[in-house]
N, CA, C and O atoms as a Tripos MOL2 file, in Angstrom:
@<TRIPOS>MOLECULE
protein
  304   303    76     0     0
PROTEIN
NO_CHARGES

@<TRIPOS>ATOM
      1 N          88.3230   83.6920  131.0310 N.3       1 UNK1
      2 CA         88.7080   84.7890  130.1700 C.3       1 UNK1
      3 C          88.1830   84.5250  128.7680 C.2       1 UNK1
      4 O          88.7400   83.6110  128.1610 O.2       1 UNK1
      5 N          87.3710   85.0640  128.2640 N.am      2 UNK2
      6 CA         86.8020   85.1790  126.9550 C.3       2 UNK2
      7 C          87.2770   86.4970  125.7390 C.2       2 UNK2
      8 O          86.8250   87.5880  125.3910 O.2       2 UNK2
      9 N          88.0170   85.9430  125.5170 N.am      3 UNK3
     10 CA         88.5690   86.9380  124.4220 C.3       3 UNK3
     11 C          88.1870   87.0930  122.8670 C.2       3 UNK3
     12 O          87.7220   86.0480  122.4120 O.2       3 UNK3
     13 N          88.2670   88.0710  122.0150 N.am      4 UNK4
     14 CA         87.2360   87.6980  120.5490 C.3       4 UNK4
     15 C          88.7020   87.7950  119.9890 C.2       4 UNK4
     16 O          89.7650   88.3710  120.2200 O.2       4 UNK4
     17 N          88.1630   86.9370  119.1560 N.am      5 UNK5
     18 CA         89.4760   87.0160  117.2180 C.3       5 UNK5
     19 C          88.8320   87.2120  116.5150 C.2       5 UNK5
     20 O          87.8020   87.8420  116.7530 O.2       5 UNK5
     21 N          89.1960   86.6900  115.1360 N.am      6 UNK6
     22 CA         88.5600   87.1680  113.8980 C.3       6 UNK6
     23 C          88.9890   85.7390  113.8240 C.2       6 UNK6
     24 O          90.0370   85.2500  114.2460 O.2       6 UNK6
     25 N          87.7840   85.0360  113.0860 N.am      7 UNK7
     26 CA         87.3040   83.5240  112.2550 C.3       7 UNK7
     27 C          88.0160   83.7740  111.2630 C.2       7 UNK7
     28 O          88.0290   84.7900  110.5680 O.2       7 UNK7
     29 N          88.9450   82.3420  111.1450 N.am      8 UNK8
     30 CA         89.8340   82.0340  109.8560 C.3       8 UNK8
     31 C          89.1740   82.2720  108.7390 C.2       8 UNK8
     32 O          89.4900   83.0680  107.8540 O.2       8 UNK8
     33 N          88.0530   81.4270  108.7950 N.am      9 UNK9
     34 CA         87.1280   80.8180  107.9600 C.3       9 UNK9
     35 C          86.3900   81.9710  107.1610 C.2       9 UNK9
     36 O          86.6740   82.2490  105.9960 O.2       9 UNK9
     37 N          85.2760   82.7030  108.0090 N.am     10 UNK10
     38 CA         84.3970   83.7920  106.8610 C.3      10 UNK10
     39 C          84.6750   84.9170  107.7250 C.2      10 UNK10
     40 O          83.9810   85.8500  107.3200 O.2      10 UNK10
     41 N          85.5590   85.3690  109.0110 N.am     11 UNK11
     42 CA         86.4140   86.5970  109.1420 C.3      11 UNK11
     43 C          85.4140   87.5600  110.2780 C.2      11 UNK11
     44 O          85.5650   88.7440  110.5790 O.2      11 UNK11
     45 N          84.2830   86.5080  110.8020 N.am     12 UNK12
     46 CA         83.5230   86.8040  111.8760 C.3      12 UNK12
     47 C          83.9820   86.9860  113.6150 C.2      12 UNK12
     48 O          85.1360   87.1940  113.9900 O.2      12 UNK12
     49 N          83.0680   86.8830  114.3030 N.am     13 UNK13
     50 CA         84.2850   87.1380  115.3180 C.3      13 UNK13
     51 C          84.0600   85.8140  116.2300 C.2      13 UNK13
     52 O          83.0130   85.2120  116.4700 O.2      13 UNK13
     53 N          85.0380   85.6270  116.5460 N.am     14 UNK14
     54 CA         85.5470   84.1560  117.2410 C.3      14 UNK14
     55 C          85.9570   84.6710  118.5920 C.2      14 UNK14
     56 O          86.5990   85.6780  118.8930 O.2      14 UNK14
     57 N          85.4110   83.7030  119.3460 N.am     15 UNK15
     58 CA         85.4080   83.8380  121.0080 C.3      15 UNK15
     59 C          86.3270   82.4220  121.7370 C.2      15 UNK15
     60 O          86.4560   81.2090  121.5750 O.2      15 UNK15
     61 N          86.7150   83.2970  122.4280 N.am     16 UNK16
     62 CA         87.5860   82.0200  123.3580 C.3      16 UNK16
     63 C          86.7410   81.6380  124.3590 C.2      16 UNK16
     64 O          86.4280   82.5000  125.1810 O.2      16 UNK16
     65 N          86.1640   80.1760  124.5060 N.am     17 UNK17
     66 CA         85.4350   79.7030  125.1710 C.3      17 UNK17
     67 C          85.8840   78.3640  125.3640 C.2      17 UNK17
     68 O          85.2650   77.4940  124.7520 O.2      17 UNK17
     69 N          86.9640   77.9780  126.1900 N.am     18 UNK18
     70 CA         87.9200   76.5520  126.5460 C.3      18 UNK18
     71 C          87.0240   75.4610  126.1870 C.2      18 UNK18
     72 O          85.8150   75.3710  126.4010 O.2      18 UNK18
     73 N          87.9610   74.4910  125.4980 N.am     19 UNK19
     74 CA         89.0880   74.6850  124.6510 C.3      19 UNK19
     75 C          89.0180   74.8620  123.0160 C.2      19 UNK19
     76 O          89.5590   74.2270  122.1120 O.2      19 UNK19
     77 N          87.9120   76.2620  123.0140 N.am     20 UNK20
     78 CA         87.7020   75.9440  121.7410 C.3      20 UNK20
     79 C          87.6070   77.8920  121.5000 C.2      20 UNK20
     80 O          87.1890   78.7780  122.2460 O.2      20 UNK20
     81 N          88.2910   77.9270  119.9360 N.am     21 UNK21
     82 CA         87.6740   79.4520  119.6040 C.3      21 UNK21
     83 C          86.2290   79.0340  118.7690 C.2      21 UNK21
     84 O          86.1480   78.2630  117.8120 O.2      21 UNK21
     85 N          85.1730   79.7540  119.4050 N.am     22 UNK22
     86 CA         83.8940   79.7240  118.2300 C.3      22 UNK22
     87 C          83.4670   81.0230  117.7130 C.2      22 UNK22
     88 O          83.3810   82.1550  118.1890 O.2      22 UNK22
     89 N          83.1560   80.3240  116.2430 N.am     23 UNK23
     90 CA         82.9930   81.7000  115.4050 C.3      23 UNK23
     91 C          81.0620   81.7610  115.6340 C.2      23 UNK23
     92 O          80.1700   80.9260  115.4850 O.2      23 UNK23
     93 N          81.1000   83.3170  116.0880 N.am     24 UNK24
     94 CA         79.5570   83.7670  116.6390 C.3      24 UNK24
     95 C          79.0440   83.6600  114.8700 C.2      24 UNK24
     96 O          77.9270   84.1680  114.7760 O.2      24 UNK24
     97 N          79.3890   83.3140  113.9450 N.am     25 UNK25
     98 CA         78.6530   83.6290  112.7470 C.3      25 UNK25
     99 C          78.5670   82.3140  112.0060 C.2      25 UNK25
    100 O          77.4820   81.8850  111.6130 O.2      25 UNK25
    101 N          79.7660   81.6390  111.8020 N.am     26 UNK26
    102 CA         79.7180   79.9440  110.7970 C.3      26 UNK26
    103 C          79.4420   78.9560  111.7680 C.2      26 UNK26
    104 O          78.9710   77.8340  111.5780 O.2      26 UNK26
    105 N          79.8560   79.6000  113.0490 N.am     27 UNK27
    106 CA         79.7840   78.0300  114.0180 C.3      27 UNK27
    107 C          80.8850   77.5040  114.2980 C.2      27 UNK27
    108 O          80.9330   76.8010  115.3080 O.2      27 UNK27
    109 N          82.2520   77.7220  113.3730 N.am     28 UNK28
    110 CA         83.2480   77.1540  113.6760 C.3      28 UNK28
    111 C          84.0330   77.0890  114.7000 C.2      28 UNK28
    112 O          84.4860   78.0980  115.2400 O.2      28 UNK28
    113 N          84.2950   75.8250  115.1060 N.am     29 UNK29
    114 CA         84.8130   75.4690  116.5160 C.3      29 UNK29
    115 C          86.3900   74.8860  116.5480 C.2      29 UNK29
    116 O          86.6620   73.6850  116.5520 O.2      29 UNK29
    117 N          87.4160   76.0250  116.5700 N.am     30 UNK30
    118 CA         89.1790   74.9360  116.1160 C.3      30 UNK30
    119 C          89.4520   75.1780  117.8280 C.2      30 UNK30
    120 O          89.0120   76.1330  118.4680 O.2      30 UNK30
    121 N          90.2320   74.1340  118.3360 N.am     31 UNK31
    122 CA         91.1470   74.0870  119.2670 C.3      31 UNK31
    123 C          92.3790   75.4340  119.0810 C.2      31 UNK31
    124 O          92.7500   75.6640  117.9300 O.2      31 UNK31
    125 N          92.8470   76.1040  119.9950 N.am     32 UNK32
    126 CA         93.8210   77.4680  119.9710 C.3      32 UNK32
    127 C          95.0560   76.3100  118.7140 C.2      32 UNK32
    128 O          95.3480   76.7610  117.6060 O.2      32 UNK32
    129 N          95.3780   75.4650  118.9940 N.am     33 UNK33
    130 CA         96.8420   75.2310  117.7920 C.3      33 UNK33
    131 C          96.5910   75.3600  116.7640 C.2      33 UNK33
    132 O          97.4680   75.7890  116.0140 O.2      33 UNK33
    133 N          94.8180   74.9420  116.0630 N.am     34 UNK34
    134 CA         94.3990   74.7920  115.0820 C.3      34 UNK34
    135 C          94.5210   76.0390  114.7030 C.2      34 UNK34
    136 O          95.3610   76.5110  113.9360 O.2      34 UNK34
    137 N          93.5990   76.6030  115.2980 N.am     35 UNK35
    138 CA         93.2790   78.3580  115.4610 C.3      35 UNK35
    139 C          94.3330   79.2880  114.7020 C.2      35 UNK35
    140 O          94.2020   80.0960  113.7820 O.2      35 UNK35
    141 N          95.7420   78.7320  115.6620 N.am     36 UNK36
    142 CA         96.6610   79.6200  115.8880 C.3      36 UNK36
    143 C          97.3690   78.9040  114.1210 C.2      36 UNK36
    144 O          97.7060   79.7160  113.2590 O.2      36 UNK36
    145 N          97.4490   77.8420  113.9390 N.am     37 UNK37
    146 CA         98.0260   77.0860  112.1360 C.3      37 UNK37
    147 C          97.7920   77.5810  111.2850 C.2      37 UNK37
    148 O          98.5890   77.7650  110.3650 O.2      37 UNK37
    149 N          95.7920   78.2310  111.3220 N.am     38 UNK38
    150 CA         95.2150   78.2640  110.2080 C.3      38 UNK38
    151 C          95.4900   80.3580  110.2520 C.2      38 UNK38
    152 O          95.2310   81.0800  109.2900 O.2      38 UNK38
    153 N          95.7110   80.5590  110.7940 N.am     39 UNK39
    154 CA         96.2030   82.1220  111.2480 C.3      39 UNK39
    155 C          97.5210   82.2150  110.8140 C.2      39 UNK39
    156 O          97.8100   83.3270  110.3700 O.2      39 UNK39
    157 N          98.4680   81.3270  110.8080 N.am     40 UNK40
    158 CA         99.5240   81.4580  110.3130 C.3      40 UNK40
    159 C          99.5350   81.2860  109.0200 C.2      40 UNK40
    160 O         100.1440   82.1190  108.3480 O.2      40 UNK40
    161 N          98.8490   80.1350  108.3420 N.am     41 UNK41
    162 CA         98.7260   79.7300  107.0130 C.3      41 UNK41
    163 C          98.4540   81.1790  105.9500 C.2      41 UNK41
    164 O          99.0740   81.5900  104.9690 O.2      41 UNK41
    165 N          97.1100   81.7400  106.7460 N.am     42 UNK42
    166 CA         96.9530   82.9680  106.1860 C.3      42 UNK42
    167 C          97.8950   84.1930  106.0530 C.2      42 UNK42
    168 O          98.0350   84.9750  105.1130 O.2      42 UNK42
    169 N          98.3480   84.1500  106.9550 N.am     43 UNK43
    170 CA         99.4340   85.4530  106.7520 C.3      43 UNK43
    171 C         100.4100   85.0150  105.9270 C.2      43 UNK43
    172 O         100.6080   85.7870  104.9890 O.2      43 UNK43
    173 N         101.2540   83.8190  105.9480 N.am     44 UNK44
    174 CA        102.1330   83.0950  105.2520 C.3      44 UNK44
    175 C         101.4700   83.7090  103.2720 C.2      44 UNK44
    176 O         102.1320   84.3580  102.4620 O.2      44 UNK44
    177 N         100.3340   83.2850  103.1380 N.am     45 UNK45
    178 CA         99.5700   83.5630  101.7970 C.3      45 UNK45
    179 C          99.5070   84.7860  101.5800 C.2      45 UNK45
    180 O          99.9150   85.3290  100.5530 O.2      45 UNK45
    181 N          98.8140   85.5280  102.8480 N.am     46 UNK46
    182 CA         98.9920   87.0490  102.4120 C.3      46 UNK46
    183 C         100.6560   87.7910  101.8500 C.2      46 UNK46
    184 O         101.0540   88.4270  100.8740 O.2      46 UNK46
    185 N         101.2310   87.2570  103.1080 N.am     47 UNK47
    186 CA        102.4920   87.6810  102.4410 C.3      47 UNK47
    187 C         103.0280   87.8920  100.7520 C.2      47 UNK47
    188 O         103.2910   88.8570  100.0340 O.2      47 UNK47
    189 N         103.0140   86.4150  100.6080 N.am     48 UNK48
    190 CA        103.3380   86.1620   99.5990 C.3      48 UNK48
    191 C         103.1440   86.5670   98.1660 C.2      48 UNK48
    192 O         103.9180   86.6730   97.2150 O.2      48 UNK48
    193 N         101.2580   86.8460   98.3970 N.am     49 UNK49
    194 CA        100.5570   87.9120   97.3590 C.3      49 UNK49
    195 C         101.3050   88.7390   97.0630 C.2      49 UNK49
    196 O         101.8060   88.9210   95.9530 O.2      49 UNK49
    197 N         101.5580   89.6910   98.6060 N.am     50 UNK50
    198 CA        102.1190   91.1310   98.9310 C.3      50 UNK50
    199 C         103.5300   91.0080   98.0670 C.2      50 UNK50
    200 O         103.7200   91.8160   97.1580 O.2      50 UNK50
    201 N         104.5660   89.9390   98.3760 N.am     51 UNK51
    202 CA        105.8380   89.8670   98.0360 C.3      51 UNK51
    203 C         105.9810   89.5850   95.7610 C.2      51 UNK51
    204 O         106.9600   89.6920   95.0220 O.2      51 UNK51
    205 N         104.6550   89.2640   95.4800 N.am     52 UNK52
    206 CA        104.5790   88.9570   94.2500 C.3      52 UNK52
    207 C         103.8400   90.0360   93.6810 C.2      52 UNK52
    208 O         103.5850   89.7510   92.5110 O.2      52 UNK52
    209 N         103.3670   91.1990   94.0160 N.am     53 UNK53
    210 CA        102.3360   91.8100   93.7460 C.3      53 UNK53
    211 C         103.3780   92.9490   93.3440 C.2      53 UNK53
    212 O         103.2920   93.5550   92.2760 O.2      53 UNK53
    213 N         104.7140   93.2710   94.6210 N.am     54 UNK54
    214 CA        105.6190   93.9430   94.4410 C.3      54 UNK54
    215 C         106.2180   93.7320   93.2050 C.2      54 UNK54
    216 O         106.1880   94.5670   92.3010 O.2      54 UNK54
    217 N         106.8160   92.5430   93.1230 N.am     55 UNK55
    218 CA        107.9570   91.8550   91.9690 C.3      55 UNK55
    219 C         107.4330   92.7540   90.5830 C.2      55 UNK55
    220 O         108.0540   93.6310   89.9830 O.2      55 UNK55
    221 N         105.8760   92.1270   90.2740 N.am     56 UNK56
    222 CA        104.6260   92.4460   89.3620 C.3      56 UNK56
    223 C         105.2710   94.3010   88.5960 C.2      56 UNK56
    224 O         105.6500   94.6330   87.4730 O.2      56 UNK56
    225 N         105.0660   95.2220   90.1820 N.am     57 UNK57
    226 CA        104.9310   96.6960   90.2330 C.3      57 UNK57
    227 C         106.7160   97.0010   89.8230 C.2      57 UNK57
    228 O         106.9950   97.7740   88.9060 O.2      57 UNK57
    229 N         107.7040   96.3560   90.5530 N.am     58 UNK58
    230 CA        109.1460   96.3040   89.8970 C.3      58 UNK58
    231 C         108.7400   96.2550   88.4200 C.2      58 UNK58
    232 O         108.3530   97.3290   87.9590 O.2      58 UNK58
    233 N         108.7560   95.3160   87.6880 N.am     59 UNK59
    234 CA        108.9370   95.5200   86.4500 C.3      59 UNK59
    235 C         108.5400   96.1190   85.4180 C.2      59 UNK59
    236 O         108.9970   96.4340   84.3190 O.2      59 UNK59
    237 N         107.1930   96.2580   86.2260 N.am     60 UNK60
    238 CA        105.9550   97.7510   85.6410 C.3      60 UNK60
    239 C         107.1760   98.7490   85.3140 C.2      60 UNK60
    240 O         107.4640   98.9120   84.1280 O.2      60 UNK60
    241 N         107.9850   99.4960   86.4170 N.am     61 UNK61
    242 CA        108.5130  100.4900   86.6490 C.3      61 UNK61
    243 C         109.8410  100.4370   85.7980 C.2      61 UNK61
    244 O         110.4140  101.4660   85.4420 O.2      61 UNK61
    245 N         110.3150   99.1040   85.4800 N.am     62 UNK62
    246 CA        111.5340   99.3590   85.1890 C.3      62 UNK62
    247 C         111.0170   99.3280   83.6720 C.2      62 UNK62
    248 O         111.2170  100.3740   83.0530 O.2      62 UNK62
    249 N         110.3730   98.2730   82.9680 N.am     63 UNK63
    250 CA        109.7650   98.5480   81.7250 C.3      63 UNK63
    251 C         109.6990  100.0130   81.1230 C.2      63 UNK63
    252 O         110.2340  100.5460   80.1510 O.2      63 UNK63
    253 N         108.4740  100.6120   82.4910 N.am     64 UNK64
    254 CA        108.5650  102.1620   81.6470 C.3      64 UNK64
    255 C         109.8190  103.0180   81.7000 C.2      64 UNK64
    256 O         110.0560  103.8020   80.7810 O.2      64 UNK64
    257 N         110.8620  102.8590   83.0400 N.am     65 UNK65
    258 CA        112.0170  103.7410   82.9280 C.3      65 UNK65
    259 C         112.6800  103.0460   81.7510 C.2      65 UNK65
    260 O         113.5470  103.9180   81.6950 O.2      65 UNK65
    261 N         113.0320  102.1960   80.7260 N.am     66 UNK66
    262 CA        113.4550  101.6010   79.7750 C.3      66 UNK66
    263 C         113.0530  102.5000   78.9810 C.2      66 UNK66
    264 O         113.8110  103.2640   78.3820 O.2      66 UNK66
    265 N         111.8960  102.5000   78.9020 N.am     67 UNK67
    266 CA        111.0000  103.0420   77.5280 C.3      67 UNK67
    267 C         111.4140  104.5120   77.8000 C.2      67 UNK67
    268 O         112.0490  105.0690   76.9050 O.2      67 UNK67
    269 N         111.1560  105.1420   78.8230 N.am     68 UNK68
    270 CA        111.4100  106.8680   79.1790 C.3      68 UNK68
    271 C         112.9570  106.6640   78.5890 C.2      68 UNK68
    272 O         113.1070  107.1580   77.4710 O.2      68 UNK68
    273 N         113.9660  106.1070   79.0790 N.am     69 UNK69
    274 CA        115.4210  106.3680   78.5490 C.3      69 UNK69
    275 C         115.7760  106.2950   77.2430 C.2      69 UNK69
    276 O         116.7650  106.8240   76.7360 O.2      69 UNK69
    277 N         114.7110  105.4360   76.5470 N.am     70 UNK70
    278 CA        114.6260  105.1850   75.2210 C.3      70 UNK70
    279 C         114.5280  106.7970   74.1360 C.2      70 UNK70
    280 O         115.1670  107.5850   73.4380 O.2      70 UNK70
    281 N         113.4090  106.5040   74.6100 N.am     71 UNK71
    282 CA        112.6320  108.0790   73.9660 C.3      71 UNK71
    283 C         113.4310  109.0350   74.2150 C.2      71 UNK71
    284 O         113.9900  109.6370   73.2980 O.2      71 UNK71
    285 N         113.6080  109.3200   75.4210 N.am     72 UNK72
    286 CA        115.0320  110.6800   75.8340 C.3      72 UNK72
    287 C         116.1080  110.6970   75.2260 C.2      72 UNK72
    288 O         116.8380  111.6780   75.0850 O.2      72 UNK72
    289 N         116.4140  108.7920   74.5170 N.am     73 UNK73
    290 CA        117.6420  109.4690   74.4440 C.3      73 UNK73
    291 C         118.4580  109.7290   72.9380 C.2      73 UNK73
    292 O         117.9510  110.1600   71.9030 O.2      73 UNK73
    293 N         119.7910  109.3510   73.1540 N.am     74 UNK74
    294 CA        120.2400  110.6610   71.5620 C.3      74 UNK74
    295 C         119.9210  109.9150   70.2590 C.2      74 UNK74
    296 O         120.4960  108.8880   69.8980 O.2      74 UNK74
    297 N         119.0150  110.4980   69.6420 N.am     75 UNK75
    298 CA        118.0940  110.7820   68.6510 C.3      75 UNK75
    299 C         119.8590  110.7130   67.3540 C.2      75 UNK75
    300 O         120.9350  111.2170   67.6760 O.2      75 UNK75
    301 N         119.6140  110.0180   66.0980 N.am     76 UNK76
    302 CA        120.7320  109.5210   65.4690 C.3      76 UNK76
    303 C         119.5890  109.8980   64.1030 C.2      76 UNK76
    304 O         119.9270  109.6830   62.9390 O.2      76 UNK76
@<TRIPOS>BOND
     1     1     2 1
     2     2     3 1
     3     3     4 2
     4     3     5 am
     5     5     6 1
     6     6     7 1
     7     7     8 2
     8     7     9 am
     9     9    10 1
    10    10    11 1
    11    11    12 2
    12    11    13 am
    13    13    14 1
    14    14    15 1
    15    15    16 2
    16    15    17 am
    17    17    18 1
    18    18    19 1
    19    19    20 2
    20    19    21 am
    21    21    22 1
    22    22    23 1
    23    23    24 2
    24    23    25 am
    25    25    26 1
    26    26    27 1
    27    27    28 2
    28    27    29 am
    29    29    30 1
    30    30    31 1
    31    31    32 2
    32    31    33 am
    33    33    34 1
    34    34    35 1
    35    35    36 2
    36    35    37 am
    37    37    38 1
    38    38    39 1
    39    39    40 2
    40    39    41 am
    41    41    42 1
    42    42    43 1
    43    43    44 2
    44    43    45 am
    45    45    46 1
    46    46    47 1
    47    47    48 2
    48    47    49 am
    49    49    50 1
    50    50    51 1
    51    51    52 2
    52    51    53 am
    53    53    54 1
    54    54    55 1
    55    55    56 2
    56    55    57 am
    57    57    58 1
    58    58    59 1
    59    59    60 2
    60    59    61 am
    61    61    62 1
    62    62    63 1
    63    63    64 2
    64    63    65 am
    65    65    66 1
    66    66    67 1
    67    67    68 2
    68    67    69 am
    69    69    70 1
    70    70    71 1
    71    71    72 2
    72    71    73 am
    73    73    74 1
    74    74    75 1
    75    75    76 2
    76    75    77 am
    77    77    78 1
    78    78    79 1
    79    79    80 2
    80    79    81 am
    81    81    82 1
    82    82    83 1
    83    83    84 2
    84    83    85 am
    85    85    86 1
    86    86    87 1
    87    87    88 2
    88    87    89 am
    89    89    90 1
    90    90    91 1
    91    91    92 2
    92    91    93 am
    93    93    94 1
    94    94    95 1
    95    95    96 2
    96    95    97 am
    97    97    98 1
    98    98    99 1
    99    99   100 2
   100    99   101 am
   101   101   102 1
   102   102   103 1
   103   103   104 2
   104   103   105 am
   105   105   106 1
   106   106   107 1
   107   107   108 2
   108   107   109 am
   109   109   110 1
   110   110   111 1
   111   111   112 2
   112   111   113 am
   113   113   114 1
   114   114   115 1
   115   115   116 2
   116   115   117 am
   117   117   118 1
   118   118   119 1
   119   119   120 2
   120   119   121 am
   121   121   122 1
   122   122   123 1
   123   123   124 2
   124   123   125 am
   125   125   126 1
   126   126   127 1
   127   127   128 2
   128   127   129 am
   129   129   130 1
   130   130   131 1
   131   131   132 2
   132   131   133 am
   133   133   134 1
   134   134   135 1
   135   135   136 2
   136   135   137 am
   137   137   138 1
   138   138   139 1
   139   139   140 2
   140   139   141 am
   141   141   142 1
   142   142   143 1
   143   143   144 2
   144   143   145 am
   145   145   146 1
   146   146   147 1
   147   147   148 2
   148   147   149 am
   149   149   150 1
   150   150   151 1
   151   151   152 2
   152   151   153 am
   153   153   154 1
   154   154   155 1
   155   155   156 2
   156   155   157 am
   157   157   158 1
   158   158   159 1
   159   159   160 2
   160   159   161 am
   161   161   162 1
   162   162   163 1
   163   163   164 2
   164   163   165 am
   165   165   166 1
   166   166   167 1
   167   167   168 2
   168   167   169 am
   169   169   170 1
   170   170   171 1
   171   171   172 2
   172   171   173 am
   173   173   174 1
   174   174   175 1
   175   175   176 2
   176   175   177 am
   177   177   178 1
   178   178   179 1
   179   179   180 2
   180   179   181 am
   181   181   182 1
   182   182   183 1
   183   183   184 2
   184   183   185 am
   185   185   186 1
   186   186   187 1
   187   187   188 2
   188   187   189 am
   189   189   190 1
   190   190   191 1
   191   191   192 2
   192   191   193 am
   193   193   194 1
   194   194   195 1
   195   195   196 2
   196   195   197 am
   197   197   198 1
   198   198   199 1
   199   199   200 2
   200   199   201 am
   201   201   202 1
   202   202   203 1
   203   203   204 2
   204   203   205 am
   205   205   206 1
   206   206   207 1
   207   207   208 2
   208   207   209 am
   209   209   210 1
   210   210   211 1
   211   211   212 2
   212   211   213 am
   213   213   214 1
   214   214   215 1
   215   215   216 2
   216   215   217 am
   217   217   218 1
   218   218   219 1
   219   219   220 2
   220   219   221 am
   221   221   222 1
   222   222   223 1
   223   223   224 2
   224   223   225 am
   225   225   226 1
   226   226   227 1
   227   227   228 2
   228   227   229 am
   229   229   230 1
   230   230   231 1
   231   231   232 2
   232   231   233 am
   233   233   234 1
   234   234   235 1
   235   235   236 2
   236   235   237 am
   237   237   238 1
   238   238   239 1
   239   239   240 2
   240   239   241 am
   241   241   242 1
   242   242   243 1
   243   243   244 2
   244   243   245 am
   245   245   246 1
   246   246   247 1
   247   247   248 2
   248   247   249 am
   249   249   250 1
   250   250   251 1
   251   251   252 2
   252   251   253 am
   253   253   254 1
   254   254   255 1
   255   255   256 2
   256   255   257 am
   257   257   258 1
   258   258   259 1
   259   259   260 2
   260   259   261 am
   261   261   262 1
   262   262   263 1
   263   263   264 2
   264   263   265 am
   265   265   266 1
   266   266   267 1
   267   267   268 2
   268   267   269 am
   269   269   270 1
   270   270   271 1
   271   271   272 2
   272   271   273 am
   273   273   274 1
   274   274   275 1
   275   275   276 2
   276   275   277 am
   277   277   278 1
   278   278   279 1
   279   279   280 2
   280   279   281 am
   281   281   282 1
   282   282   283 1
   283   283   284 2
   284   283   285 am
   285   285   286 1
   286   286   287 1
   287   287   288 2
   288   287   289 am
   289   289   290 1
   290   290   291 1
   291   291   292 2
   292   291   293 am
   293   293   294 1
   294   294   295 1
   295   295   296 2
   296   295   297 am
   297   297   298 1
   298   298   299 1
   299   299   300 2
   300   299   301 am
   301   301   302 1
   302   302   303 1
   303   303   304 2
@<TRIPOS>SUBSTRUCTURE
     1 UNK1         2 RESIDUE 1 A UNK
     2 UNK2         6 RESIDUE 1 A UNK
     3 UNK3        10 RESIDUE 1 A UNK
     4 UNK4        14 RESIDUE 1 A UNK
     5 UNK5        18 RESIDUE 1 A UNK
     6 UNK6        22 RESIDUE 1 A UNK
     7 UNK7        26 RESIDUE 1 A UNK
     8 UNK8        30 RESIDUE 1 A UNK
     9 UNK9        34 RESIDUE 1 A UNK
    10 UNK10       38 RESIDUE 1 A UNK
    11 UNK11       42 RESIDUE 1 A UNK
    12 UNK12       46 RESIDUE 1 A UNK
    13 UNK13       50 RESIDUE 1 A UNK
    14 UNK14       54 RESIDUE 1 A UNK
    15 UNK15       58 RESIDUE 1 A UNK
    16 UNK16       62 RESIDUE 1 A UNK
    17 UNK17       66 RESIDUE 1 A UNK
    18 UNK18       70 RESIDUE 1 A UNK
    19 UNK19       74 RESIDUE 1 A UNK
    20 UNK20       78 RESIDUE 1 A UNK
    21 UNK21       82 RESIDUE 1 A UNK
    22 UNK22       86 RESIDUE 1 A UNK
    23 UNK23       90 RESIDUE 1 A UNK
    24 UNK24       94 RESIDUE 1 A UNK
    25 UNK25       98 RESIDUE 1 A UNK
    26 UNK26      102 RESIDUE 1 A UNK
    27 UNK27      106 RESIDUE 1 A UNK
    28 UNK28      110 RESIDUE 1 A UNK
    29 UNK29      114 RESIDUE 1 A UNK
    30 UNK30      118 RESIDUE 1 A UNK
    31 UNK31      122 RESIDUE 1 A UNK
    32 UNK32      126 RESIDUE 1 A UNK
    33 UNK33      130 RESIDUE 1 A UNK
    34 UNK34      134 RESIDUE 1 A UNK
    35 UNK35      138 RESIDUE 1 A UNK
    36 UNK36      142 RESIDUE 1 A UNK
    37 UNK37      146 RESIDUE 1 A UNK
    38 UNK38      150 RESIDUE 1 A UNK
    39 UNK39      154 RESIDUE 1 A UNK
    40 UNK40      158 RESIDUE 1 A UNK
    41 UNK41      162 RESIDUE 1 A UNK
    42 UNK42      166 RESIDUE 1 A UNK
    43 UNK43      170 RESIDUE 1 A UNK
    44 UNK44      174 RESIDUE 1 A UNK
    45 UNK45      178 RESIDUE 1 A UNK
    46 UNK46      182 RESIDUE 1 A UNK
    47 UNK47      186 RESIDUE 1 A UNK
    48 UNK48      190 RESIDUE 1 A UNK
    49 UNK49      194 RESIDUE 1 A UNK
    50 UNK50      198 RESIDUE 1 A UNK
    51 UNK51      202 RESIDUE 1 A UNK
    52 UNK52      206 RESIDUE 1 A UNK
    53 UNK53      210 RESIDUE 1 A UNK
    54 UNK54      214 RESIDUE 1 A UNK
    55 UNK55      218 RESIDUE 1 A UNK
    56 UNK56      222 RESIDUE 1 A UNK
    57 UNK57      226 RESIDUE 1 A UNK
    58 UNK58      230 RESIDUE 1 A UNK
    59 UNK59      234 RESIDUE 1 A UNK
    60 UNK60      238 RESIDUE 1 A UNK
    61 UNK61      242 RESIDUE 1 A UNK
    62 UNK62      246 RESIDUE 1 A UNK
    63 UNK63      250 RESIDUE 1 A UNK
    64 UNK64      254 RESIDUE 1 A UNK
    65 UNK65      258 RESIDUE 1 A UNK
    66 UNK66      262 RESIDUE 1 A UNK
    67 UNK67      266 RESIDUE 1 A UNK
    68 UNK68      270 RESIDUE 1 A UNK
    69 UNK69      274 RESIDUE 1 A UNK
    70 UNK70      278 RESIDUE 1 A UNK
    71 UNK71      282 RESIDUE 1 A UNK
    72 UNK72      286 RESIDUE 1 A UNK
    73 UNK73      290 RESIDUE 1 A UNK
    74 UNK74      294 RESIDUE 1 A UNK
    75 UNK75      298 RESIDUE 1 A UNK
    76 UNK76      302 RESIDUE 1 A UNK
């Protein structure tokens, strides 16, 4: 059974060819645990971007609703 992934490494496509995935483009050759670590590692990172990128866009938002309540409000 030869199945394709996507290469950790430069995101090419990787073939299951026992006991190894190889990437048809860098050459790279990981065993499936390796494979499957360095696949986790990445999402683990992506996440995290994702989860900080949010935080980032929170305070964007609350900054300007500050400033909007500011300006709106009763004028002295």
């Amino acid at each position: 059974m030869n199945t394709l992934a996507s290469c950790p490494e430069c995101g090419g496509k990787a073939k299951w060819e026992p006991p190894f995935y190889v990437c048809s483009v860098c050459g790279l050759a990981l065993r499936r645990q390796e494979y499957q670590r360095l696949v986790d590692k990445q999402k683990e990172v992506l996440y995290e971007a994702q989860v900080e990128q949010g935080e980032g866009q929170d305070k964007k938002r609350k900054r300007n609703r500050d400033y909007l309540d500011w300006y709106l409000g009763k004028k002295e």
